[in-house]
C-alpha positions in Angstrom: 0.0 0.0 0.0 1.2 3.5 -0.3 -0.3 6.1 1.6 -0.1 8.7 -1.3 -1.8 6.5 -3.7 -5.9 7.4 -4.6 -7.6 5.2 -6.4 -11.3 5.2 -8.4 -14.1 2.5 -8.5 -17.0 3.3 -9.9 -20.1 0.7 -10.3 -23.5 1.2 -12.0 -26.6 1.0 -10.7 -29.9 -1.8 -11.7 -32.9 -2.5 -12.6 -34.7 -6.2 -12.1 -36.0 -7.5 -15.6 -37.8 -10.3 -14.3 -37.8 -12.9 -11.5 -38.3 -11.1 -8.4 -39.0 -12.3 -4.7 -38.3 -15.9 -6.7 -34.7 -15.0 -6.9 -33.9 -15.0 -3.3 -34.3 -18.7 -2.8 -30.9 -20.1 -3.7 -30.4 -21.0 -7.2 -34.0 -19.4 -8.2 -33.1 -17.7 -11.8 -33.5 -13.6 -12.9 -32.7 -11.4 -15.6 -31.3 -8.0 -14.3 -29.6 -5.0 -16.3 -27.0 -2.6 -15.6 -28.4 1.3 -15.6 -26.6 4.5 -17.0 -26.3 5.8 -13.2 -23.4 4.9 -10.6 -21.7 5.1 -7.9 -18.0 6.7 -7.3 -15.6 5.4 -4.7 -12.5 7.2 -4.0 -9.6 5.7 -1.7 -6.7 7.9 -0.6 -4.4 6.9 2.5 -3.8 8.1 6.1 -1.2 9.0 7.8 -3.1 8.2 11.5 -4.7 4.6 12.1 -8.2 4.0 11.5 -10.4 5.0 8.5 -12.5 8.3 7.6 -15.9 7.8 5.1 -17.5 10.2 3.6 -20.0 10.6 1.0 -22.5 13.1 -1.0 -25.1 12.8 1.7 -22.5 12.7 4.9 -19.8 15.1 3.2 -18.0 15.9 7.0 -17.0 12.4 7.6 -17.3 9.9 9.6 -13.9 9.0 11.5 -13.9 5.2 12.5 -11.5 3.0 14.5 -10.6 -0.5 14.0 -11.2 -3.7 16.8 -10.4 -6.8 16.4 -11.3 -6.3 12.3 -14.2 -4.7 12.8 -14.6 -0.4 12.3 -16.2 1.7 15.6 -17.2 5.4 14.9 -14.7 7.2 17.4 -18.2 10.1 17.8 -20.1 7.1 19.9 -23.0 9.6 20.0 -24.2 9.0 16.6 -23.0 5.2 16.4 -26.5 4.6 15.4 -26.4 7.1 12.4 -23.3 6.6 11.4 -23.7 3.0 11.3 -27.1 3.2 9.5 -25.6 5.6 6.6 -22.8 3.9 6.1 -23.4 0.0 7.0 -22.3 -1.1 3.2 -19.3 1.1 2.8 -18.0 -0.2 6.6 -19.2 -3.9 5.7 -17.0 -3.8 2.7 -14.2 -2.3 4.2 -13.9 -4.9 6.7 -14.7 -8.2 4.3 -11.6 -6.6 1.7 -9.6 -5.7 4.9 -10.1 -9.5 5.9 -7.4 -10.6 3.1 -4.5 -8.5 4.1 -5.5 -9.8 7.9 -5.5 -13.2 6.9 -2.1 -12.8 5.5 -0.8 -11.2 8.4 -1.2 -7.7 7.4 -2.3 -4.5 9.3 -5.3 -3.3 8.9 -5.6 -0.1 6.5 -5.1 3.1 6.8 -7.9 4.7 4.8 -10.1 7.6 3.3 -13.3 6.8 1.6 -15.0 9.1 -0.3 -18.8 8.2 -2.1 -20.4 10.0 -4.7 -23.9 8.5 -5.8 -25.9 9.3 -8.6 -28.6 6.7 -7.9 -30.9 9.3 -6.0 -31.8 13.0 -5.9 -31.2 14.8 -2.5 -31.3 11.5 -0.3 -34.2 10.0 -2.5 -33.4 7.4 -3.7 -35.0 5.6 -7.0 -34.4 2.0 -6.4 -31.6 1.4 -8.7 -29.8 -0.9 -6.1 -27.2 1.9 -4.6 -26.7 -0.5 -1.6 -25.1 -3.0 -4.4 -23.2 -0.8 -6.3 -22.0 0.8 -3.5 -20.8 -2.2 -2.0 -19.2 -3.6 -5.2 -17.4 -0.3 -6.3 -15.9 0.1 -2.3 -14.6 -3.5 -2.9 -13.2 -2.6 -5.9 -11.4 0.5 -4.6 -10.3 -0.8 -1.3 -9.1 -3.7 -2.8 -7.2 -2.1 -5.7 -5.5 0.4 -2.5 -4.6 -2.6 -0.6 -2.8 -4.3 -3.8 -5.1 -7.0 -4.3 -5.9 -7.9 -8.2 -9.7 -9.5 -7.7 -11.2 -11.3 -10.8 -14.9 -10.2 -11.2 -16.4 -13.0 -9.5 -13.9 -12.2 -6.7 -14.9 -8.8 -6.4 -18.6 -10.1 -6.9 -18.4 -12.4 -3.7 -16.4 -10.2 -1.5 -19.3 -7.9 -2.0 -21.7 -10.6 -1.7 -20.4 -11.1 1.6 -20.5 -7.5 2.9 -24.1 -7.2 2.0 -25.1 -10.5 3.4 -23.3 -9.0 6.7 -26.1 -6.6 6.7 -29.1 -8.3 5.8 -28.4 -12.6 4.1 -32.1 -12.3 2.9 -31.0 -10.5 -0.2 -30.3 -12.4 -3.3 -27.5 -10.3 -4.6 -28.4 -9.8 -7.7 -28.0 -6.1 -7.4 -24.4 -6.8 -6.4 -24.1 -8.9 -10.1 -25.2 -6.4 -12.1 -23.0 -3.6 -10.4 -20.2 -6.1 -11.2 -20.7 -7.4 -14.7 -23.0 -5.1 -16.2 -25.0 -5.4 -19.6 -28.4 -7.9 -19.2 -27.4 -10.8 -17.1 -28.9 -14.1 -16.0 -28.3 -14.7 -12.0 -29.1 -17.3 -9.8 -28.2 -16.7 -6.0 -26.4 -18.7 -3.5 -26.9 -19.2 -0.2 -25.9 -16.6 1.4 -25.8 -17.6 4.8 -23.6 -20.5 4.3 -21.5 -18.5 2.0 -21.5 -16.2 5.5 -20.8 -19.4 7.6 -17.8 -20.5 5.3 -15.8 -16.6 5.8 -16.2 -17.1 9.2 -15.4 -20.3 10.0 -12.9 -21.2 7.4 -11.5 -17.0 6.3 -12.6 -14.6 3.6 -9.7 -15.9 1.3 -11.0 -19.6 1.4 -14.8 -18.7 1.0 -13.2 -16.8 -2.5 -12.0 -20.2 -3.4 -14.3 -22.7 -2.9 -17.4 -23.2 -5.1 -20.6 -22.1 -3.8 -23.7 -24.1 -4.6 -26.7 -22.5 -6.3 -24.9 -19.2 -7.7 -24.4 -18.4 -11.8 -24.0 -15.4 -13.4 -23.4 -14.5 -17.3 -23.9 -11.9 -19.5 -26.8 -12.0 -21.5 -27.5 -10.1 -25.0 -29.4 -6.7 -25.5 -33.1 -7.2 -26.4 -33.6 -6.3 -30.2 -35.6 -3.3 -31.3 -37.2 -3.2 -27.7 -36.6 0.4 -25.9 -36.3 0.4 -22.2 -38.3 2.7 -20.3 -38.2 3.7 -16.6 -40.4 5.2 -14.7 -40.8 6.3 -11.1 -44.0 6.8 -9.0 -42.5 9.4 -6.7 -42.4 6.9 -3.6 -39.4 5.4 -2.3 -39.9 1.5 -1.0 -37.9 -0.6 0.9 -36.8 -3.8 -0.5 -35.3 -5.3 2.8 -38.8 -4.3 4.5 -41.2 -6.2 1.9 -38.8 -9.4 1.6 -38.4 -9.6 5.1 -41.9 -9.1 5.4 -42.5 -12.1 3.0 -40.2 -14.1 5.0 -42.2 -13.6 7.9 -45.6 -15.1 6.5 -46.6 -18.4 6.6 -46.7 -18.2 2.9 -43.4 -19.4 2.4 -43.4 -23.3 1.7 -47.3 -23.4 1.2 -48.1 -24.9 -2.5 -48.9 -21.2 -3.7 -45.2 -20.6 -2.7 -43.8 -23.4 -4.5 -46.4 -22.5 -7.7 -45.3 -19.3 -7.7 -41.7 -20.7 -7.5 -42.0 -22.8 -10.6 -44.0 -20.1 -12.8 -41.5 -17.5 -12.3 -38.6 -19.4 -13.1 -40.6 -21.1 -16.2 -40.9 -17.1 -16.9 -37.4 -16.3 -16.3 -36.1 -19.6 -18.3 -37.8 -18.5 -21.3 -37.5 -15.0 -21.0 -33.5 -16.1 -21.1 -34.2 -18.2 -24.3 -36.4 -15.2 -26.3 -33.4 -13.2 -25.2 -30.3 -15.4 -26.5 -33.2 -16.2 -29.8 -33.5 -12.2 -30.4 -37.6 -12.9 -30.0 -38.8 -9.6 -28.9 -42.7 -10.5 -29.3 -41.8 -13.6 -26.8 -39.6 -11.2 -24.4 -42.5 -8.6 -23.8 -44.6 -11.5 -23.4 -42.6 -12.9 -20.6 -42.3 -9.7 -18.7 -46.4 -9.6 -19.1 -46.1 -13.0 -17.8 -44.0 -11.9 -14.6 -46.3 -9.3 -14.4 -48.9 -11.2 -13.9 -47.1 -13.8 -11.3 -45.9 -10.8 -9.0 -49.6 -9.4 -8.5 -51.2 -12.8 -7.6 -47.8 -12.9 -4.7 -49.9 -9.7 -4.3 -53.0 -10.7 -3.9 -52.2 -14.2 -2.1 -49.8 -11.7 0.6 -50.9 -8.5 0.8 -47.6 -7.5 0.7 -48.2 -4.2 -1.3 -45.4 -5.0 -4.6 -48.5 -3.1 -6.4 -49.1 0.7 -6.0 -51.5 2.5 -7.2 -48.9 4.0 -9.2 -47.3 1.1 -10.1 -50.1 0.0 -11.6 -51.0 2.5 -13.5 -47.6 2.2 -14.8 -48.5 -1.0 -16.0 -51.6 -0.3 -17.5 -50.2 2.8 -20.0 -48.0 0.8 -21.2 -50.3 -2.2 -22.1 -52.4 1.0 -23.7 -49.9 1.7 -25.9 -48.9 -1.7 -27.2 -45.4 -2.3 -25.1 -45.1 -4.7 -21.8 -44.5 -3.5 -18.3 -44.4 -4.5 -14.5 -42.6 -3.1 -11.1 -38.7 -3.5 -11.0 -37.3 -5.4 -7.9 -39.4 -5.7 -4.9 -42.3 -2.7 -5.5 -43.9 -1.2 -3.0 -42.8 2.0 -5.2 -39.9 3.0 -6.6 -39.1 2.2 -10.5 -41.7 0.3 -12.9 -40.2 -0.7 -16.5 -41.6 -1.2 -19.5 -40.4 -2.3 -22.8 -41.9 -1.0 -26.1 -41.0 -1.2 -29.6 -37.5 0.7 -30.4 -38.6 2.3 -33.9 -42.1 4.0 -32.8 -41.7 7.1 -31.5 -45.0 7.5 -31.1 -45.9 4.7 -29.1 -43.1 6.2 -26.7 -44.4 9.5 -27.0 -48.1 8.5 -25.6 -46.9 6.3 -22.7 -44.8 9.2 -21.7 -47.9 11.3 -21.8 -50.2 8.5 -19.9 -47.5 8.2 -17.1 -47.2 12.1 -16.6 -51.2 12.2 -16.1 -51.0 8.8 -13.5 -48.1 10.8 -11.6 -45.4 8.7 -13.4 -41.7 10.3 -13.4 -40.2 9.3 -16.6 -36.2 9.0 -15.6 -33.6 9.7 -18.6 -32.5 6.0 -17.8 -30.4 4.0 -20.0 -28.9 0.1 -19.8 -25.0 0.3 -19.8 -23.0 -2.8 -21.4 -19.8 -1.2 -18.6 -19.6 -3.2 -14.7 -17.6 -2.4 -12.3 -14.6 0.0 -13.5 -11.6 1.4 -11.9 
């Protein structure tokens, strides 16, 4: 390391194609692409022990303190806050920090600065910035500390700071920050992934294979435009899957139906995808669609919004497919229309604005993880 040195990670943000709430079961299938908006991690070095974050929306730092591997804030009065605004940026810090340790290094001196452009004065769209965070602080601490990751590297150290914080995600936010373009992903499980680190080290749980996890790139849709919009309310995807993991729901026969449609969906969603079948795309992500509102109305767990389905329903109007990206509740809706009709585009731009619908200048980006 060299305390002079700064380097720059930067990761982009996502949006869930199809295979939601099915995907967190380990080795469940989705689609999920890579978005035009990202998030910056700078690393410089200190010349004092410990480790200073700061970031867009906490731009006076946070000083912090290692123990036994693990960061304290030095300011206990706001351990709580501190924690809370910057519980993937520590986590990642101290899964990366774990190599050197392992190898009998000392732990880092550091300064970590984050620059987001997956929200809008603290609101945030639903783009995954706790992924792409995570992955591009990997990435940055990593490269500081001399280490030379492959992507899957980077993609399971990350894996492993976010599962830190809550295992009940699937990840695949933390996939598409790390390979980017349309991907297929299937989780693993993330708290034995968890229980291999701790039992066994970081650098051995990078080794070993873990059951139920794929990830590859997938091609572009052809002459289908993405289109992203946002219903003004931000939603919580730890809440509503935690809150599906605390109904009886789970292992019932709806759960397992709803287990095998969706991943019939996402299976041949894959295959109109790898064909170039754009009529048999849209007709998938109709089809997911439809699975995620009976989870709805089986729940009650609130994936559909007023807005969100209103969302839905312009984009039917105007001939294209749609349904709510990731785990709804609010945030983004997509919908996928034909590329070369203006028009069409034109009117569901028009239908949104009158439901209350943000359209966002959002693009899919073929670039992962850079820096």
């Amino acid at each position: 390391m060299t305390r002079g040195r700064t380097v720059v990670s930067r990761a982009p943000g996502k949006l869930f194609v199809v295979g939601e709430y099915a995907v967190v079961e380990p080795g469940n299938p989705a689609i999920l692409v890579a978005v035009d908006r990202h998030v910056t991690v700078t690393v410089t070095g200190l010349e004092e022990a410990g480790v200073v974050i700061s970031s867009d929306l906490r731009p006076h730092g946070t000083r912090w303190r290692w123990q036994d591997g693990r960061l304290s804030p030095c300011d206990t009065s706001d351990e709580q806050g501190a924690r809370s605004g910057l519980a993937h940026v520590v986590s990642a810090i101290e899964t990366v920090s774990a190599l050197p340790a392992e190898r009998g290094s000392s732990a880092p001196a550091l300064s970590v600065s984050v620059d987001s452009g997956l929200h809008e004065g603290g609101t945030k769209y639903g783009l995954g910035s706790s992924g792409a965070v995570t992955v591009a602080t990997v990435a940055a601490v990593a490269a500081f500390c001399g280490l030379t990751p492959t992507d899957e590297e980077r993609f399971r150290l990350a894996l492993l700071a976010t599962a830190e914080i809550d295992p009940k995600g699937s990840g695949g936010d933390v996939a598409a920050s790390t390979w980017g373009g349309w991907i297929s992903y299937r989780a693993p499980d993330r708290a034995a992934a968890l229980e291999l680190a701790r039992s066994r080290g970081v650098e051995e749980a990078l080794r070993v294979p873990w059951p139920g996890f794929a990830a590859r790139r997938l091609p572009a849709p052809e002459g289908l435009a993405l289109e992203v919009g946002w219903t003004g309310s931000p939603a919580s995807t730890t809440s509503l899957v935690s809150d599906l993991h605390r109904r009886n729901w789970r292992g019932t026969a709806a759960h397992l139906r709803f287990i095998r449609a969706t991943t019939d969906c996402v299976c041949a969603a894959i295959g109109a995808l790898e064909a170039g079948e754009s009529r048999e795309l849209l007709e998938q992500v109709r089809r997911a669609g439809r699975e995620l509102a009976r989870l709805d109305d089986e729940v009650a767990l609130g994936v559909f919004t007023p807005r969100l389905r209103a969302l839905c329903e312009a984009a039917e109007a105007v001939g294209g497919a749609a349904k709510p990206s990731g785990a709804g509740g609010g945030d983004c809706g997509i919908a996928l229309l034909d590329a070369g009709a203006p028009r069409q585009l034109a009117r569901l731009r028009e239908r949104w604005a009158s439901a209350g619908v943000v359209p966002l200048p959002i693009r899919p980006t073929a670039e992962g993880n850079e820096g």
